[in-house]
C-alpha positions in Angstrom: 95.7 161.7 79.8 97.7 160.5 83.0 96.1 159.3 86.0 98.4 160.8 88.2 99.1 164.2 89.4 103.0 164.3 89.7 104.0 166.6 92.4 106.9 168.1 92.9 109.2 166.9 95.6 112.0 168.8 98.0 114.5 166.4 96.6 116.5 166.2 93.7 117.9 163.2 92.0 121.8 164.5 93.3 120.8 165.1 96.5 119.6 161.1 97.1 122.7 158.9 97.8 122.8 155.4 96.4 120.6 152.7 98.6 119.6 155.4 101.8 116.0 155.7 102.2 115.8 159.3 102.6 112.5 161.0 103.5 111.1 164.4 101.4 107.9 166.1 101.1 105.8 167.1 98.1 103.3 170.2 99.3 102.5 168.8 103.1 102.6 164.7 102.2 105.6 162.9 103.5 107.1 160.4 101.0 110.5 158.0 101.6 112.7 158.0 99.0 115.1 155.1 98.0 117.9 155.6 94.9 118.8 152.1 94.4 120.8 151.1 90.6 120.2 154.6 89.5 116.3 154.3 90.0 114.5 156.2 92.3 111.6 154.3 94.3 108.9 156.1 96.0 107.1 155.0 99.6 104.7 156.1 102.6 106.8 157.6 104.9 105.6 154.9 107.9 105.4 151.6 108.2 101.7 150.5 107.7 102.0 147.9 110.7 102.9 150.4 113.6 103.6 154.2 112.1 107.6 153.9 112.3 109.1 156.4 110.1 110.8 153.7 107.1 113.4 156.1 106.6 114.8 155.6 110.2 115.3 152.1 108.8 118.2 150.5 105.9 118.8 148.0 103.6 119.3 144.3 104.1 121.5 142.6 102.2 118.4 142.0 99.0 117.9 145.2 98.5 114.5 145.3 100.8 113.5 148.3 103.0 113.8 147.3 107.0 111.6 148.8 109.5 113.6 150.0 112.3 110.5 149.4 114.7 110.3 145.6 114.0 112.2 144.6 111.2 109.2 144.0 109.3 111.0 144.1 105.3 109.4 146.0 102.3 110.2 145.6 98.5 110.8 149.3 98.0 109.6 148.5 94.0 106.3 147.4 94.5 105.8 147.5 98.6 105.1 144.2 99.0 106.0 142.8 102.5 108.9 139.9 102.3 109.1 138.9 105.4 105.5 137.3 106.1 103.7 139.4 108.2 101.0 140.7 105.2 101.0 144.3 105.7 101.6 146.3 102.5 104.3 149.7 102.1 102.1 151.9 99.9 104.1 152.8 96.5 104.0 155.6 94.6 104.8 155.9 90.6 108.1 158.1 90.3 109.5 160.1 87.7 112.7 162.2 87.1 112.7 165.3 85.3 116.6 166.0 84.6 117.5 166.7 88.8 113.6 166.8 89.9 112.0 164.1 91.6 108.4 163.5 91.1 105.7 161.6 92.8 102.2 160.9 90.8 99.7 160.6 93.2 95.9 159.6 91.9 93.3 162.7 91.3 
């Protein structure tokens, strides 16, 4: 038996272009989105050091989610901040379903 309970969300697999976080919702919960190497990642929608909205942010040149607020970096895989400020991007587990995106969230 999972842990999760996968949910749904607006986007599909085709719709996500390669290495643009792109913000969806599953039911009323915001999520961020990141295709990256043909992987979906899944993130909160704000940074967890001042509320910016991550998708407003890009790339950098490693692959890492920027914060368009200030420039705070994010390892879109696992969340964990890279640029040394010790704030954390909450992750969640993805999986795709032929063009369906799905997020497991815990319950």
């Amino acid at each position: 038996m999972s842990m999760y309970t996968w949910h749904k969300t607006e986007a599909t697999f085709t719709q996500l272009e390669e290495n643009k976080p792109t913000e969806t919702t599953t039911g009323t919960k915001k999520v961020g989105l990141l295709k990256r190497n043909g992987k979906v990642h899944a993130f909160a929608a704000l940074c967890p050091h001042a509320g910016a909205p991550m998708c407003a942010g890009w790339l950098d040149g490693m692959g890492r989610l920027v914060c368009p607020l200030h420039k705070y970096r994010f390892d879109p895989t696992n969340g964990r901040n890279t640029s040394g400020e010790g704030y954390k991007l909450f992750t969640y587990p993805v999986e795709v379903r032929g063009d369906e995106v799905f997020i497991g969230l815990v319950g």
